[in-house]
N, C-alpha and C positions, 0 to 999 in steps of 0.2 A: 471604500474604493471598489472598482471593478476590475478586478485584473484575471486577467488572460493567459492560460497557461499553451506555448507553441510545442505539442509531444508531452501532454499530460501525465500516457497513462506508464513513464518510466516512474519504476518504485518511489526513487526520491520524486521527483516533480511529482507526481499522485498526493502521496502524502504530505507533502506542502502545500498542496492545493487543499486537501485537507482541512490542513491547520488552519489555514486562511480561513476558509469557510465556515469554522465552529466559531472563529470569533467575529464574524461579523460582516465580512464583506461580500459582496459579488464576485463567482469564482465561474470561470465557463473555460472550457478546454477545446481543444482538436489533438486527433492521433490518428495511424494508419494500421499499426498492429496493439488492437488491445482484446487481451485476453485475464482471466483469472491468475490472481487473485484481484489484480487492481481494477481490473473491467467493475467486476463484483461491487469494490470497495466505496470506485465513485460513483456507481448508480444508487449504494446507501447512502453515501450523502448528500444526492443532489444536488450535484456538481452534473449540469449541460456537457452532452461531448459530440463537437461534432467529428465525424470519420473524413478523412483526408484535410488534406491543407489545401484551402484558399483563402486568395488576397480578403474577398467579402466579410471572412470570417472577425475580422479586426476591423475592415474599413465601414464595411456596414453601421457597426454600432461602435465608434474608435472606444475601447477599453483605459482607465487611469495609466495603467500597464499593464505590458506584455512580459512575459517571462519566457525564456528562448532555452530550451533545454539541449542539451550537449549534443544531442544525436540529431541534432535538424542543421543542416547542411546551407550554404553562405546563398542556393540557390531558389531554397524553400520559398513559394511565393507567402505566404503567412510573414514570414519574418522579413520578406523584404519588402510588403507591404508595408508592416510597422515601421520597420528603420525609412522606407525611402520616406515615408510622411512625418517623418520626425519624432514619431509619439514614441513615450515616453518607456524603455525596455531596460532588460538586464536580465543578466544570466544566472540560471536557479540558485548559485551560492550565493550571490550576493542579496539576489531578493529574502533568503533564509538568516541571513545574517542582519539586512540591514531590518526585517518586516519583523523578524520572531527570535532570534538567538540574543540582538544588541541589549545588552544590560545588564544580561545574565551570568552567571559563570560558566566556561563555554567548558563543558568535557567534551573531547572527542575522540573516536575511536577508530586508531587509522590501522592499515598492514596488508599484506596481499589473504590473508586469510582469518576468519573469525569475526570481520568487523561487524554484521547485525548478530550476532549471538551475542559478543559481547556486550554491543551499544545495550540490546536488550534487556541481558543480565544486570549492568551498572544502572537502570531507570527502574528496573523492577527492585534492586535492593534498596535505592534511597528511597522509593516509594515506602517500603513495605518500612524502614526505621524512621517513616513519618515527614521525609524531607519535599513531599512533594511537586517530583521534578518535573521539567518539559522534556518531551521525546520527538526525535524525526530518526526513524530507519528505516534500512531498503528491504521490509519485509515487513511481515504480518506477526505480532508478536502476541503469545497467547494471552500472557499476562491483562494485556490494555485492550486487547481483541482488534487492536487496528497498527496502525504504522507509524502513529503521531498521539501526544499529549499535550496538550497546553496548561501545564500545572502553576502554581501561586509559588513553588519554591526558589530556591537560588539559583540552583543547578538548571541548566540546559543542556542536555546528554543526545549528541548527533554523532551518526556516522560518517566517517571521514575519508571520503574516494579520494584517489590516486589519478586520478582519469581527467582527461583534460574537461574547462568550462564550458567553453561555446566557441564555435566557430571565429568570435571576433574576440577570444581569451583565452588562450592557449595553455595556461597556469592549472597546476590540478588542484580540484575543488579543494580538497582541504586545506590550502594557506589562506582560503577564504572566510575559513570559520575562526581564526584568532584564538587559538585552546588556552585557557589558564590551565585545565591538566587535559594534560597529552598522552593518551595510552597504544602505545608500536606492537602488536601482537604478532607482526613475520615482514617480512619483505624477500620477496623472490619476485623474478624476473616472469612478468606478464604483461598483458594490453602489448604485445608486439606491434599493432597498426599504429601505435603512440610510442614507444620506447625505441630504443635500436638495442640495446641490452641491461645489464641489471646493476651495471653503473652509472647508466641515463634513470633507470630508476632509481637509484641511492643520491643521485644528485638533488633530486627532485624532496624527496626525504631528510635531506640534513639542509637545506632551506629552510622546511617547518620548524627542523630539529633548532638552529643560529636563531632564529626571530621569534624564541620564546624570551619575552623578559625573564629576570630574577626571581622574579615571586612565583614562577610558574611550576609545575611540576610534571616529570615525564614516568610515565610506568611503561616500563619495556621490558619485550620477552628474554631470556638468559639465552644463551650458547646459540646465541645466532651471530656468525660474523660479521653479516652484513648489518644489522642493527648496532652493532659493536662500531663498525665504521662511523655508523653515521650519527651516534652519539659523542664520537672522538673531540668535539667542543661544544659540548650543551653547556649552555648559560645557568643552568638552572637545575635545582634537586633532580637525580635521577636514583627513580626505583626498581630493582629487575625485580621478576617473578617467573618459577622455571617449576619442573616438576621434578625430582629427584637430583636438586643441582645443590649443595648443600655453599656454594658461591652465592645465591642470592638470598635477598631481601628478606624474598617472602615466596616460600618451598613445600609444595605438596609432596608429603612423603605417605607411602605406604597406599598405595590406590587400590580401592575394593569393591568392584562391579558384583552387583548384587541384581535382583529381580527389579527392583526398583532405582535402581539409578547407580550411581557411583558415590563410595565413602572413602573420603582420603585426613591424612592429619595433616594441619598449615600451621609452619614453621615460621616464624616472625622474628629476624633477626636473632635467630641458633635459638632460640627459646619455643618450646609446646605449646601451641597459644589453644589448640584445641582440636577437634573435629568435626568435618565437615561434610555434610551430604548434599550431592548435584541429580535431581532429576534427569538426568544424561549420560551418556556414556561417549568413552576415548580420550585419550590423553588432551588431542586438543581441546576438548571441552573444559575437561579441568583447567588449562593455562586458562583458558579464559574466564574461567571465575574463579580463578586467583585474581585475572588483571581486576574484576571489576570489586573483589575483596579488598585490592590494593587503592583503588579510585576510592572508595568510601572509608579508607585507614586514613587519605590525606584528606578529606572533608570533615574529617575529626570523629567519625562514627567512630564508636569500640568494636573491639574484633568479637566480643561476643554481642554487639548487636550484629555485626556482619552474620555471623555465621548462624546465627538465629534465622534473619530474613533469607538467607539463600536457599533453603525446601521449598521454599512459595514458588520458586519461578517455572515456569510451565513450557520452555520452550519457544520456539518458533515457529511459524510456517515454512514447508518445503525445506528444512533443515532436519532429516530424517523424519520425516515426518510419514506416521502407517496412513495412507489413504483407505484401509478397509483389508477386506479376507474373502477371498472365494474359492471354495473348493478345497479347502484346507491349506490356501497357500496367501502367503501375508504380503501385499505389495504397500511396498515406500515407495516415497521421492524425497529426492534431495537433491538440491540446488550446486553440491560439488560439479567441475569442469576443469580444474588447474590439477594436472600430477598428482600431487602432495593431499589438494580437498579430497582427491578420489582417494587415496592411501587411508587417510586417515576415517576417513568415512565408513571403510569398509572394514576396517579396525575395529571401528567403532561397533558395528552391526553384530561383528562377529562375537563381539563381550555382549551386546544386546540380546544375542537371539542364540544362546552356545547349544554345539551338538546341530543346529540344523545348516539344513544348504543355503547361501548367499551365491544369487545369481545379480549380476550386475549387467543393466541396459544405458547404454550409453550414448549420448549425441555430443558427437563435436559440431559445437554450432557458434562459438564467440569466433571472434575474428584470428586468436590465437590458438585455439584449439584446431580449426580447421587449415593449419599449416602446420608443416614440417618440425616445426618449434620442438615439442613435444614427442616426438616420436618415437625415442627411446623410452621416456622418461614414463611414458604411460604404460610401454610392456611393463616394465616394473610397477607401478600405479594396482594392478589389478591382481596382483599375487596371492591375495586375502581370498581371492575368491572364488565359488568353485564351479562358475562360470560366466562366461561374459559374452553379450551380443552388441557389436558395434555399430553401428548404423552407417551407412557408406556418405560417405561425405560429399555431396553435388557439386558440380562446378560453377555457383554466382558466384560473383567477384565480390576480394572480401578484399574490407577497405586497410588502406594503409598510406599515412602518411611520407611512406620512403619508396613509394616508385609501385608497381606491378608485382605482384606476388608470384613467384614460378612454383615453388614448391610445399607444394600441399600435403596433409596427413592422408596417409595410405590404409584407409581402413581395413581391407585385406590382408596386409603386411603385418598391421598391428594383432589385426587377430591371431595370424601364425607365429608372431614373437610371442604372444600372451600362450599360446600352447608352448611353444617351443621350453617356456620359461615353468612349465607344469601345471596349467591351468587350462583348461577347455576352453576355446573362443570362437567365435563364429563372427563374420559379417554377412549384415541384411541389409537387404535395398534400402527400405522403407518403414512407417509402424503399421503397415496392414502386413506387411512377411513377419515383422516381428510378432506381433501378436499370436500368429496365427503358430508363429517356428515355439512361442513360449507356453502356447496352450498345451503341443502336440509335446514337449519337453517335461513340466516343470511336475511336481509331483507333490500331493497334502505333505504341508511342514516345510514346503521352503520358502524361503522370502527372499521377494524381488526386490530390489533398488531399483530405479529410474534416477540416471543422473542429467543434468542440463540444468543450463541458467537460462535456458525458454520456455515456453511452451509444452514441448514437447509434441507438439498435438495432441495432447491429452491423454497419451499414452496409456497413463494407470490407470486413468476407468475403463477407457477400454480394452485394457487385459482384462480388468474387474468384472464387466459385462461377458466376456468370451470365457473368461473362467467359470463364469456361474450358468 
């Protein structure tokens, strides 16, 4: 086939396109913001992209199908090329579901937090005990070196957004992928231009939750209420997995951050089943490779294959990830933006990197982060650390499904709550004051974060370069 991807170079649709393409078909794109990693991703695989949308780009050469990815809008001349000419389209989960997932046993991995670490960790452990699985996640995983696998096993291991289809399916992608196991790693209230609050997102969740058959199985995180809700009539086996909850399933106790990663003991049903070491650091990390220890307990793996294969996994892209060192000072990125990713992230750094300074660079750039949403929640968000520059927040209009937005995140404001709160903060215009405010700042031995789910404008190299 030759199918046509409308806004390629989003994570999932990139790497679906991907997959496509390694097994055989004709794959050609268009996009308007493409950047690294995916920019990078599709030019190794030879996947055509053309920059902007036009009608020509589909009518010229009509494609088998078109694949219309969530972010391309009802007026996109590309897509209303294709639909007004009839040919033949569909929205990335279903193309993923009907072209690469159907047949398989569908793991997915849904939650407001964790979901490509995890998706990651659960492909990399059946890998590694021989089960050779297929992979789709919304990042770059060290493991497989890319964001897709098309393996010979049973398993098909996808990550499982929250976020609406398309334009003409309003449904969030994940009831599209049909989980035999279903793993719930958080649920809090985000995507504000889609939700109205975090009961419109529980609604949405205990849908997937009812329309598991019997034979399915859910592994979900402990001592979260709102997961507690919205398992309140699951059909089907449910497993919790918590970190010092001695209530669940399956219970990391004793957590021990070391130079190289984290060593914790997993408790299986009040029983010792052994110990376990995570290339990672921070609590969340651990839930999540509990969840994906508990995903390979119900595939029948044994717990000392589990925990044998779990040293091998290497991580993620832009999920703390060190971009390099200059001048004696270590700059990260990570893809944190919600509250709670930033808390924990900087938790995280602080067991990673002990005894030195954690300065944290931030852009509110999603459509909920750059509103009022958040505004308390992030003074508190940044407490870890022992400094922080906010990036001021511009006024384009930021989409939402429920009218005009009036109130916006006050990045000044925030920086004086994040001092006020004992923490040093500052806002800057832009990343040329940044750079310049963190060269003039930062000193050998501290380590920068950069957080955002964009771009950033490449921030980190270019402190990299101003640093050195």
């Amino acid at each position: 086939m030759h199918i046509h991807f409308v806004a390629i170079a989003g994570t999932g649709m990139g790497s679906l396109a991907g997959l496509l393409k390694a097994r055989g078909h004709e794959v050609t794109g268009s996009d308007e913001g493409v950047y690294p990693p995916m920019s990078t991703a599709l030019e190794r695989w030879g996947i055509p992209v053309e920059i902007g949308f036009r009608g020509e780009n589909v009518s010229a050469r009509p494609p088998d199908l078109v694949v219309i990815g969530n972010a391309v809008r009802p007026e996109n001349p590309e897509a209303r090329a294709a639909i007004d000419a009839g040919m033949a389209h569909a929205s990335f989960p279903d193309a993923l579901f009907d072209h690469a997932i159907s047949g398989k046993h569908s793991v997915v991995v849904t939650g407001t937090h964790g979901k490509t670490t995890t998706t990651s960790l659960v492909a990399t452990l059946l890998y590694e005990v021989g089960r050779d699985p297929s992979l789709l996640v919304g990042g770059i995983t060290a493991n497989f070196e890319g964001s897709f696998r098309d393996g010979a096993g049973p398993e098909f291991v996808v990550e499982g957004d929250e976020y609406d289809t398309a334009f003409f399916d309003k449904t969030p992608k994940f009831l599209h992928y049909h989980p035999d196991t279903l793993v719930l790693t958080s649920i809090e209230f985000d995507h504000a231009d889609i939700y109205r609050d975090l009961e419109h997102v529980e609604q949405e969740f205990r849908k997937l939750v009812v329309g598991r058959p019997a034979e399915a199985i859910i592994l979900a995180a402990s001592g979260v209420a709102a997961i507690d809700r919205v398992l309140a009539n699951a059909p089907c086996k449910v497993v919790r997995y918590g970190v010092d909850d001695a209530s669940a399933d399956l219970e990391a106790r004793g957590l021990e951050a070391g130079p190289e990663g984290t060593d914790f003991h997993v408790i299986e049903n009040g029983v010792d089943a052994g110990v376990a070491h995570l290339a990672a650091f921070g609590r969340i990390n651990v839930e999540n490779a509990l969840a994906a220890i508990g995903v390979l307990r119900a595939r029948g793996v044994s717990m000392e294959a589990a925990l044998a294969a779990l040293p091998s996994w290497r991580g993620v892209k832009r999920r703390q990830e060190v971009r390099g060192e200059a001048g004696g000072v270590t700059v990260v990125d990570d893809f944190a933006h919600h509250p709670t990713a930033v808390r924990e992230t900087l938790d995280a750094l602080g067991q990673r990197f002990p005894g030195r300074r954690i300065i944290a660079v931030f852009e509110p750039r999603s459509n909920t982060s750059r509103r009022a949403t958040f505004q308390e929640a992030y003074a508190a968000a940044f407490g870890s650390a022992d400094h922080v520059v906010v990036q001021r927040v511009d006024d384009a209009p930021i989409y939402s499904a429920f009218g005009e937005v009036s109130e916006r995140l006050d990045a000044a404001r925030l920086a004086t709550a994040i001092s006020d709160g004992g923490t040093s903060a500052e806002a800057c215009a832009d990343v040329p004051a940044i750079v310049e405010r963190l060269a003039s700042f930062c000193q050998p031995g501290d380590v920068v974060v950069t957080l955002s789910n964009g771009s950033f404008d490449g921030i980190w190299q270019k402190l990299l370069d101003r640093l050195s």
